[in-house]
N, C-alpha and C positions, 0 to 999 in steps of 0.2 A: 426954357427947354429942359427937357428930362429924360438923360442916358443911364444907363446899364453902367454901375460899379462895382459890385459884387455879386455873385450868385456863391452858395453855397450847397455842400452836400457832409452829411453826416460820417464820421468815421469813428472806427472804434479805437484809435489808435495817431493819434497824429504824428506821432515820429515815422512810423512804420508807413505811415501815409504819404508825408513828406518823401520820405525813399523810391517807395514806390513812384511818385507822381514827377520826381524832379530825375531821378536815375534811370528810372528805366522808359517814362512814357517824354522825358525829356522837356515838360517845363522848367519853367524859373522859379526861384525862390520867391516872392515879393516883400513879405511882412512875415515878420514873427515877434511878436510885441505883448508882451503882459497887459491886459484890459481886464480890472477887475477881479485879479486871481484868476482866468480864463486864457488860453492863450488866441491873435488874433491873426491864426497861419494862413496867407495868402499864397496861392500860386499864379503865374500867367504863363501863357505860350511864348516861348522864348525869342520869336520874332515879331513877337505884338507886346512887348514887357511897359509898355502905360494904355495897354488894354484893359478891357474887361476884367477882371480878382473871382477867381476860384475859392470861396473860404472853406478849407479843410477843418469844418467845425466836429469838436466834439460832441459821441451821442450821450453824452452823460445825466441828460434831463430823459425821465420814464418816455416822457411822450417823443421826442425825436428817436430813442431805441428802438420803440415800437414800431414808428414810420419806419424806420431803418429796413427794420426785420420784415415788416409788409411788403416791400416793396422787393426785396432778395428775393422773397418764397414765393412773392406770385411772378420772377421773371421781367419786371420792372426796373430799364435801367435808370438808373437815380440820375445820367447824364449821358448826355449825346456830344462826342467828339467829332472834327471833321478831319478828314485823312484826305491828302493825295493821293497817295498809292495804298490800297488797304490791302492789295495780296502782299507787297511789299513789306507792308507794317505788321500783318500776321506774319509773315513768317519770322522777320526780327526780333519780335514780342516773346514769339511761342519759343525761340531758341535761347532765350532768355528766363526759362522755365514761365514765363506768364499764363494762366488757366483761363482758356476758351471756353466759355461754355455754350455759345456758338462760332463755327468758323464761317469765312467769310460764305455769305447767300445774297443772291439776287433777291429785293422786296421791294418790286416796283419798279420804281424808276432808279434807285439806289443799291449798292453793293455793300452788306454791311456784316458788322461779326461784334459779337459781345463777351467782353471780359471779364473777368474775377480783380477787384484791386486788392482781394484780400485784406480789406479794411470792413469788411459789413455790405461793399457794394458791387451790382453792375453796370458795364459802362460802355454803354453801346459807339461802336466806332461807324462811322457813314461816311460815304463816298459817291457822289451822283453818279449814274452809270452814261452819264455824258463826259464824265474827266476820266475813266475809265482807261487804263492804257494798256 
């Protein structure tokens, strides 16, 4: 059988990432371990912590910057969060100074809002508009 162990997303900064991603959007820490001169920062969701590994990798190879920056300038978020309450978590985030670069919008069947992590990326937040409250 073969599951899901890490997914990664490029940043330009993994400290600042790490902050972001464990302080303000509230995962866990998982791993941060030297592999190769590279470091190998994992995060998880703090109530799934031997779930699925977030790798907070660095974009320090030409070709991941590139991706990085393609996907910011065309509005591409680099990852899809799932949220209970997303007017809830916007407002939390947004008083927390966190930059919307959309607020929450109905698209579809979903209610959703996209963020700035200030790391090189966006990060689209969803919420089915069935758990809608």
């Amino acid at each position: 059988m073969i599951t899901f162990g890490a997914f990664s997303i490029y940043v330009d900064d993994q400290d600042r990432a790490l902050r972001f991603y464990t302080e303000l959007l509230g995962f866990t820490k998982k791993n941060d371990l030297l592999v190769g001169g590279a470091r190998w920062l994992t995060i998880v969701p703090s109530a799934h912590v031997d779930g699925t590994e977030l790798l907070l990798e660095p974009n320090g190879n030409p070709i991941a910057a590139e991706y990085q920056k393609n996907l910011y300038d065309a509005r591409i978020p680099a990852a899809v969060f799932a949220v209970d309450d997303l007017v809830a978590e916007h407002r939390r985030l947004a008083s927390l100074g966190v930059v919307f670069t959309m607020r929450p919008t109905e698209m579809g069947a979903n209610l959703q809002a996209m963020l700035d992590d200030g790391c090189g990326n966006l990060i689209l937040l969803n919420q089915p508009l069935s758990d809608a409250t």
